[in-house]
C-alpha positions as CSV (number, residue, x, y, z in Angstrom):
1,X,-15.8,-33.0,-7.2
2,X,-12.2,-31.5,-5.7
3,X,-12.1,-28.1,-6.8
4,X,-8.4,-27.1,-8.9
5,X,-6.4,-25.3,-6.4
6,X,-4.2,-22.6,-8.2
7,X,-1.0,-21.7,-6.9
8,X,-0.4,-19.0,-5.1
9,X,2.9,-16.7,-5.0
10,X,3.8,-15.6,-1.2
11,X,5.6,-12.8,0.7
12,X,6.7,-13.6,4.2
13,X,5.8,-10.6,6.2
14,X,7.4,-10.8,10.0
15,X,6.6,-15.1,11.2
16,X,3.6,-15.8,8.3
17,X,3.6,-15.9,4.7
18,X,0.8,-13.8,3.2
19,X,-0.9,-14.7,-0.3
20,X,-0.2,-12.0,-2.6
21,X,-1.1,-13.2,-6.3
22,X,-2.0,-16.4,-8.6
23,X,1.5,-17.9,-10.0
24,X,-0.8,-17.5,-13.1
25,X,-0.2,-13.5,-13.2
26,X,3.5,-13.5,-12.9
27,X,5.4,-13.8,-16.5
28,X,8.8,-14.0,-17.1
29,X,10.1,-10.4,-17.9
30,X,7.2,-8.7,-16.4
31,X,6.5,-7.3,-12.9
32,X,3.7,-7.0,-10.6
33,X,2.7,-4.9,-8.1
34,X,1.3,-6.3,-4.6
35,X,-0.2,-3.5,-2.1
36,X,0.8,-4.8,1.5
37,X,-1.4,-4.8,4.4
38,X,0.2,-2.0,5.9
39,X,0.0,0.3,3.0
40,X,3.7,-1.0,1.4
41,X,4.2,-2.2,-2.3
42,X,5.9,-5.2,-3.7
43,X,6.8,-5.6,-6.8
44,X,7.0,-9.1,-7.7
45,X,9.0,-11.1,-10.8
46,X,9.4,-14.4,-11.5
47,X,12.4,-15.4,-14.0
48,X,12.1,-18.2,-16.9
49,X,13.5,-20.9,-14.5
50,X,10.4,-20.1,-12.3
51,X,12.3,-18.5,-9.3
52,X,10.4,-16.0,-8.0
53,X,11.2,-12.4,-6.3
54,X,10.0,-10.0,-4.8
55,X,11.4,-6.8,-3.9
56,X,9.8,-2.9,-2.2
57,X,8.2,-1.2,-5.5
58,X,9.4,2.1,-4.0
59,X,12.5,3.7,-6.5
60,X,14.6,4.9,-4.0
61,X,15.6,7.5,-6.3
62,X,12.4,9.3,-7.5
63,X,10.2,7.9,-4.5
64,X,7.5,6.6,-7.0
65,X,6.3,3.4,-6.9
66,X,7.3,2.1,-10.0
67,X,10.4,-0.9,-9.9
68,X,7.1,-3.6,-10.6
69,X,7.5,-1.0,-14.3
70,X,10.8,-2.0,-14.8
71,X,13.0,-3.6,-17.4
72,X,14.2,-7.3,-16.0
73,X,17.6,-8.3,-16.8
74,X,20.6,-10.1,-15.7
75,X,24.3,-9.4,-15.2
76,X,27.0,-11.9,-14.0
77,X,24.2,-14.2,-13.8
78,X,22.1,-11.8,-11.1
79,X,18.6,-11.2,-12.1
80,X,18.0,-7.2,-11.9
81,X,15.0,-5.1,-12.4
82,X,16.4,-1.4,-14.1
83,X,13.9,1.5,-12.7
84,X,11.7,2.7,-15.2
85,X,12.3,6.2,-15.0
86,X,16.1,7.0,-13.5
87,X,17.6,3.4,-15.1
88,X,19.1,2.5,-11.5
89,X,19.6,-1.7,-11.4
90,X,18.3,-3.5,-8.2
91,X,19.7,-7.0,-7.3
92,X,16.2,-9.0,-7.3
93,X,17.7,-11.7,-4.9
94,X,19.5,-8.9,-2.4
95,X,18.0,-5.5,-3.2
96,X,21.4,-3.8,-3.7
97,X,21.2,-1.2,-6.2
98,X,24.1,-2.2,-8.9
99,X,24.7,1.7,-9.7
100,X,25.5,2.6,-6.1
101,X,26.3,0.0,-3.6
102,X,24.8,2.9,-0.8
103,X,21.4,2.3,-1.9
104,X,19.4,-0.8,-1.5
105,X,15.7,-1.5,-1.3
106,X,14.1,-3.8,0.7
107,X,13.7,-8.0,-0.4
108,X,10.9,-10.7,0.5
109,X,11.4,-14.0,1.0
110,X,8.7,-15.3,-1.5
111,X,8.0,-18.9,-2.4
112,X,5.1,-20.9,-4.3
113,X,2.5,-22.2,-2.6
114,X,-0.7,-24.6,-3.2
């Protein structure tokens, strides 16, 4: 008997892709938050077309970890995640902040895996 292998969503970290979560927790509209191994967050979407991103939790505005919170959007077809508490939109695909092109957060490469 072959045991059902779920898919996995992962982050690549420096040279390796680390398993973060079961493509089964991520739903369209709705973040998650990873903890990194060294003590980072992600906070990780995935759209309705399946695409998935994955982008620091940390609001650079407030410092709380909170973007995985956030209301998911889009805006001349850019998927954006709005900070729960200040309302700033993050560019899920580049990490600019669409309020202030100073501010960014940071992006991983993430990617499906079996």
């Amino acid at each position: 008997m072959n045991p059902t292998v779920s898919p996995v969503l992962q982050l690549r970290l420096e040279e390796d892709w680390l398993p973060v979560c079961e493509r089964s927790a991520l739903i369209a509209g709705r973040g998650v938050a990873a903890l990194l191994p060294d003590g980072r967050q992600a906070a990780l979407f995935v759209d309705r077309a399946g695409r998935t991103y994955a982008i620091d939790n940390r609001d650079p505005y407030s410092g709380a970890q909170v973007l995985s919170r956030g209301l998911t959007g889009t805006q001349d077809g850019r998927a954006f995640v709005a900070s729960p508490l200040l309302k700033q939109r993050f560019d899920l695909e580049t990490g600019r902040c669409l309020d202030d092109e100073s501010v960014a957060v940071t992006v991983y490469a993430s990617r499906i895996a079996s």
